[in-house]
TIVEX-126097 format. One record per residue: x, y, z of N, C-alpha, C, O in turn. Coordinates in steps of 0.1 Angstrom, whole numbers, plus 5000, padded with zeros to 4 digits. Example, Ala and Ser with C-alpha at 12.3 -4.5 7.8 and 13.67 -1.06 7.14 Angstrom:
2
513249435078512349555078513249675078514249675085512849785071513749895071512950005079513450115080
This chain:
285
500849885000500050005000500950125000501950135007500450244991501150354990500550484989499550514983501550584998500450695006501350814993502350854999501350844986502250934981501751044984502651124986500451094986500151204991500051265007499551365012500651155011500651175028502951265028503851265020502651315040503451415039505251355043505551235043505951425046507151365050507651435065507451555067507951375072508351405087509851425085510751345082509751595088511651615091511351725107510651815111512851595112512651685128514151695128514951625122514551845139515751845148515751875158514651915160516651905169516551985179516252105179516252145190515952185172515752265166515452365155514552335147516152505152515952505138517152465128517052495116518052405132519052375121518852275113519552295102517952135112517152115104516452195090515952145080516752325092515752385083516752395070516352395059517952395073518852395069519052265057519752265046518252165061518052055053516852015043516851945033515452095051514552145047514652195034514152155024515452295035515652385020516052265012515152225004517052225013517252085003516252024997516051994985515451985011514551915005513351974996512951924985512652105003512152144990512252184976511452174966513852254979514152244960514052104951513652074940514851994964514651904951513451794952513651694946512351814960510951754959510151814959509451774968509651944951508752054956507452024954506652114959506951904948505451844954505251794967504151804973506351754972505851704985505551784994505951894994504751725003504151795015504951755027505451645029505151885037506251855046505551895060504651975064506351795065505751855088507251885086507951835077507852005098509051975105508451995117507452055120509351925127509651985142510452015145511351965138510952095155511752205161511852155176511152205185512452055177512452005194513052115204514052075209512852245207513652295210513152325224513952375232512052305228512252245242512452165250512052155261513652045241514451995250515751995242516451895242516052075236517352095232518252165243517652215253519752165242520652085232520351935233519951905245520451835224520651705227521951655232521951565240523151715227524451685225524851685245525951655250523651725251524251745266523751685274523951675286522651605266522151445273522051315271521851295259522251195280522851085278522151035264521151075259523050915259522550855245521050805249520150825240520650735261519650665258518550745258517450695254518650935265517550985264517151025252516051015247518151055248518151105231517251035223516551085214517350905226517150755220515450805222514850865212514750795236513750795238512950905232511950885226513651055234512851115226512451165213511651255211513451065201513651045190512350945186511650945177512450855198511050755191510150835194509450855184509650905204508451015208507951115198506751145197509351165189508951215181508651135167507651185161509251055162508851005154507650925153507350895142506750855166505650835167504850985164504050975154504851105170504551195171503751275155502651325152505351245146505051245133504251155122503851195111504251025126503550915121502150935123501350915114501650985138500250995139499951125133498751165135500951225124500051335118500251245103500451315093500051105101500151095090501451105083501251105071502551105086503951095080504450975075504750885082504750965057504850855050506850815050507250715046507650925054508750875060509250995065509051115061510250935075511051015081512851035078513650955074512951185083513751295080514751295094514351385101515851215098516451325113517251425108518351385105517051525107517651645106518851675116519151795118519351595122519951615132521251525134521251415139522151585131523951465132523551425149523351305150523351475157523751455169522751305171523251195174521351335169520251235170520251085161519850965163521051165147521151045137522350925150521950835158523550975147524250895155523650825163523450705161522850905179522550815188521450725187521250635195520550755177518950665176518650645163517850555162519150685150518450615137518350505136517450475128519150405142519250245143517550235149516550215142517650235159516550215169515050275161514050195159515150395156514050415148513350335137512250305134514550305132514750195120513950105123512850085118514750015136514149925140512349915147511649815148511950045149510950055151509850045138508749995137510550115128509450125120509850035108510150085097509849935109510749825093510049845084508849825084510949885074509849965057509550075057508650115050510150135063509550295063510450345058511550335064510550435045511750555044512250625056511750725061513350575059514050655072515350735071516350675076515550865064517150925063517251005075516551085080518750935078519951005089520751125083520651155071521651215092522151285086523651245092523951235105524551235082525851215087527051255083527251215072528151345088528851415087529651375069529851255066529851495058530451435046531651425049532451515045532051305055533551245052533251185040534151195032532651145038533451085023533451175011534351165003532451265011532851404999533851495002534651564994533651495011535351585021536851545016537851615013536551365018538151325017538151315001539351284998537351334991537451354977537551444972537551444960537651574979537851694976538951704981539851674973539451734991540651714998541651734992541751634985543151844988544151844981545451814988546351754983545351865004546251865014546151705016547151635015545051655020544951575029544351535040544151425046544151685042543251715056542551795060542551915059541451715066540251775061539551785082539451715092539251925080538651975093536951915095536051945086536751845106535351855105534651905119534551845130534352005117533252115130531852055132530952075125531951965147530151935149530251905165531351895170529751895169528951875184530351785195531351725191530151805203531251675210530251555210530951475205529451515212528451415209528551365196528751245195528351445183528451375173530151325174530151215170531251355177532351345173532751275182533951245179532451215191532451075204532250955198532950855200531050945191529750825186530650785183531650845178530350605187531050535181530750485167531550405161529550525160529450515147529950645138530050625126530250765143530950885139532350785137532550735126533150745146534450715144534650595138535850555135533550515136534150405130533550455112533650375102533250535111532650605095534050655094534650595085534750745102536150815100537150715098537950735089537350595107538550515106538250455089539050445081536950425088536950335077537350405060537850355050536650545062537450685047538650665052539350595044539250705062540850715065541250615060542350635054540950475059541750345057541550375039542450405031540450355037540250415018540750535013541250535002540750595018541450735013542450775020542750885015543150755028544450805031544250975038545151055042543350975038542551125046543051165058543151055064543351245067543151265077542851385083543351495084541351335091540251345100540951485111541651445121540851605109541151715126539751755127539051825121539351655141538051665147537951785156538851795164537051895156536852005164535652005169534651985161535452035183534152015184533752165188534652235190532552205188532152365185531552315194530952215193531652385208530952415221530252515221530752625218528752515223527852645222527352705207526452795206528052635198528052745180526152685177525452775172525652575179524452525175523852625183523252705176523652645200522952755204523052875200521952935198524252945198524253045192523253085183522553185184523252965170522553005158521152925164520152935157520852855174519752895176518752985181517552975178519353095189519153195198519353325180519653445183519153305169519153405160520253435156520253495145521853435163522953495162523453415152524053305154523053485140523953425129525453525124526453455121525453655123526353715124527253815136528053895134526653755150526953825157528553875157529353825149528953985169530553925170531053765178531953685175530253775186530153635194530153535188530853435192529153525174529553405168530853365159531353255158531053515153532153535149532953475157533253355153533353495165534253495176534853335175536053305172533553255179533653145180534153075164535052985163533653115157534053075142535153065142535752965138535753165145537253185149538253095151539153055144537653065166538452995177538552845170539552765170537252835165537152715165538352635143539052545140537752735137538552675123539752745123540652715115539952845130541752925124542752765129543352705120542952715141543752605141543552495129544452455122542052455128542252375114543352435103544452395100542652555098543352625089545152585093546052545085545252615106546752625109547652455104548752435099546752385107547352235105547052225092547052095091546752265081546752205067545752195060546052185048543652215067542852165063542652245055543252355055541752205045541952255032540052215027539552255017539552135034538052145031537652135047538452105055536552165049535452155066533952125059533152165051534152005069533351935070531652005085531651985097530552085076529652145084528652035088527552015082529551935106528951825106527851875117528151845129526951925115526052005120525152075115525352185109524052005116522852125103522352205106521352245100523252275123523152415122523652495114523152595108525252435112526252495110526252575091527052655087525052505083524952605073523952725071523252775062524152725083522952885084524452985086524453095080525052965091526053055092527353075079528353145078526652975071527952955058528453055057529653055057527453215055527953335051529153355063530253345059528953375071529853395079530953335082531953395085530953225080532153115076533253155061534453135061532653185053532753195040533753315037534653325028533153425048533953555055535253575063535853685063535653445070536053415080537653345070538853355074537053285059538153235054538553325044539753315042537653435036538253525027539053595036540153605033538753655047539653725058541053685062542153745065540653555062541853445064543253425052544353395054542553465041543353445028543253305025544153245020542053265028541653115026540753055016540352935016540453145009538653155001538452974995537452904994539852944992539852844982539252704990538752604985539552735005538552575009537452565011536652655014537252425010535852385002534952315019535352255028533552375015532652365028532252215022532352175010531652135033530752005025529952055034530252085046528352095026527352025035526151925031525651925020525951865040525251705035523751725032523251625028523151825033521651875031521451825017520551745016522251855005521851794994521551654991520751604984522751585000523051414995521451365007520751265006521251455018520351365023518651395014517551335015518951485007517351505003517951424989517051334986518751414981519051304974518451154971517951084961518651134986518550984990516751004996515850914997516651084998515151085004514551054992513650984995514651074980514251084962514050954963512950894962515050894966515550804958514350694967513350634962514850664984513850584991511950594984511150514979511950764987510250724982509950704965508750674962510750704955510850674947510750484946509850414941511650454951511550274949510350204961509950084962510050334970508650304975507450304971506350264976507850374954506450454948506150524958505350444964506250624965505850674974505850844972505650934979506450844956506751034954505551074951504651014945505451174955504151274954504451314934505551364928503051274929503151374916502751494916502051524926503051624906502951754907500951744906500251664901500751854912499051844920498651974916499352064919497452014909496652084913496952164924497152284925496852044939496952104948498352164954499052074956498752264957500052304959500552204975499752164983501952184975502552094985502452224996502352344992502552185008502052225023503552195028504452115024503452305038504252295052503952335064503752455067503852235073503352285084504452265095505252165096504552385105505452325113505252325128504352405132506052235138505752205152506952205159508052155155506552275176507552275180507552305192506652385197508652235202508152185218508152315230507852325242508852395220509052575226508052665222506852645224508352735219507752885214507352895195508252905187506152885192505352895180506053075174506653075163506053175179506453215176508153245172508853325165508453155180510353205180510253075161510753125151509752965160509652935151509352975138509852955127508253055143507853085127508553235127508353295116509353315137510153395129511553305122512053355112512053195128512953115119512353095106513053085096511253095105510753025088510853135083511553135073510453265086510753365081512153415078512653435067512553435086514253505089515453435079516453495074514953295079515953165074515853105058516753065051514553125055513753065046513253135036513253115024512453285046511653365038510153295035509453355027509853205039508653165042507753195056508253245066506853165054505453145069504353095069503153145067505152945072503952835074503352815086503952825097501852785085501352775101502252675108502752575103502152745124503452635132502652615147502352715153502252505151501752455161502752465172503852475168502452455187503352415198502552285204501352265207503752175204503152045213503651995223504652055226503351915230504051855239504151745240503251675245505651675234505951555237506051525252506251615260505851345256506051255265507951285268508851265260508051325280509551335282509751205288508951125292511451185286511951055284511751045301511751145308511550895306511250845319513050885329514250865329512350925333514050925343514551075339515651105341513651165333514351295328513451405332512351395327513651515341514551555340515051475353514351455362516451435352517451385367516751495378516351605377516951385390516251425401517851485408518951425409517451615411518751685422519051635431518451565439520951675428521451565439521051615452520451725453521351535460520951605473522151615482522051675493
């Protein structure tokens, strides 16, 4: 059975997701889209794997009962700790992860070495490092992991050009730059809302010539391709494709992101997921 007109579920911790969004509407612009904006329990990257776990299935039930014919994690930090588990929940279901481009990175690559900027969580997982050991063994690449403390809040709190973010932009790629890297890897789908500022950071630098990866293309790519061999792609409609969006915080702080980010304004619900059992930790005493 096939729902092609039922919509597609993309969620993240927030708005850096949207970042993937865009992808996905340029290259599916019939389909109809939910996102969610988990941003009231964001950061993920600062809580243990199994909560993450739990409220990855919460929301992907969450999106299934609005009718969602596959799911989207818009999120490096969440793919790592729970796409398996999702998987396993829903067998047959179009399910794309998002996961840092090492392997377009190490093919671009002229030095050798290649910077990748994302979470300390994503850059821990032990499926992050065994994806790294295994390009490194094929390509001869080598991996300068940074992890960006705070840079995802930043740009979710609006500060896309601040000096603060700047700042951090800084701190965090001028040492790549210093050891050799020569592409960065944006393993964070916050991290191309700030491209411009990045992009700034390296012409300042006298660096213009390295090359950004970000994976928002290859994952709405592969989203084609799943609902395609599902029969599951929406044909172009009469009815124009929808977006609706949801989110565990503030309805408004969202739909000024759809605006601000996108240049869109889709109606945006506030919900409340089931928080994971054992969360929030009970104060020590």
């Amino acid at each position: 059975m096939t729902f092609p007109d039922a919509p597609v579920g993309i969620f993240d911790s927030g708005v850096g997701g949207l970042s993937v969004l865009r992808h996905i509407q340029a290259q599916l612009p019939h389909e109809h889209l939910l996102y969610l904006a988990d941003t009231g329990f964001a950061p993920y990257g600062d809580k243990p794997e199994h909560i993450v776990v739990e409220r990855v299935l919460a929301i992907g039930d969450f999106l299934l009962a609005q009718g969602a014919k596959a799911l989207v994690v818009a999120c490096n930090t969440a793919t790592v700790a729970a796409v398996r588990e999702l998987r396993e929940r829903h067998p047959g279901m179009p399910i794309v992860g998002v996961e840092p481009g090492l392997k377009p990175a190490a093919s671009l690559t002229r030095s050798g070495k290649v910077g990748v900027l994302a979470t300390e969580r994503t850059l821990r997982g032990a499926k992050f490092l065994q994806l790294r050991d295994q390009i490194h063994r094929d390509s001869g690449a080598e991996f300068l992991l940074q992890p960006c403390v705070g840079l995802a809040d930043q740009i979710e709190f609006g500060e896309l050009d601040s000096t603060a973010t700047s700042a951090m932009l800084k701190r965090f790629i001028m040492p790549l730059l210093t050891e050799g890297a020569d592409t960065l890897v944006l393993g964070c789908t916050h991290y191309p809302l700030v491209r411009a500022s990045i992009e700034r950071l390296l012409k300042d630098a006298g660096r213009p010539d390295v090359a950004l990866v970000d994976t928002g293309d290859a994952v709405a790519r592969q989203l084609a391709r799943l609902l395609a061999g599902a029969s599951q792609l929406r044909a172009q409609s009469t009815i124009p494709a929808s977006l609706t969006g949801y989110t565990s915080a503030s309805a408004t702080a969202l739909t000024a992101a759809f605006r601000n980010l996108l240049g869109i304004d889709p109606p945006v619900h506030e919900v409340a997921l089931p928080l994971p059992a054992g969360w929030p930790p009970a104060p020590a005493s």
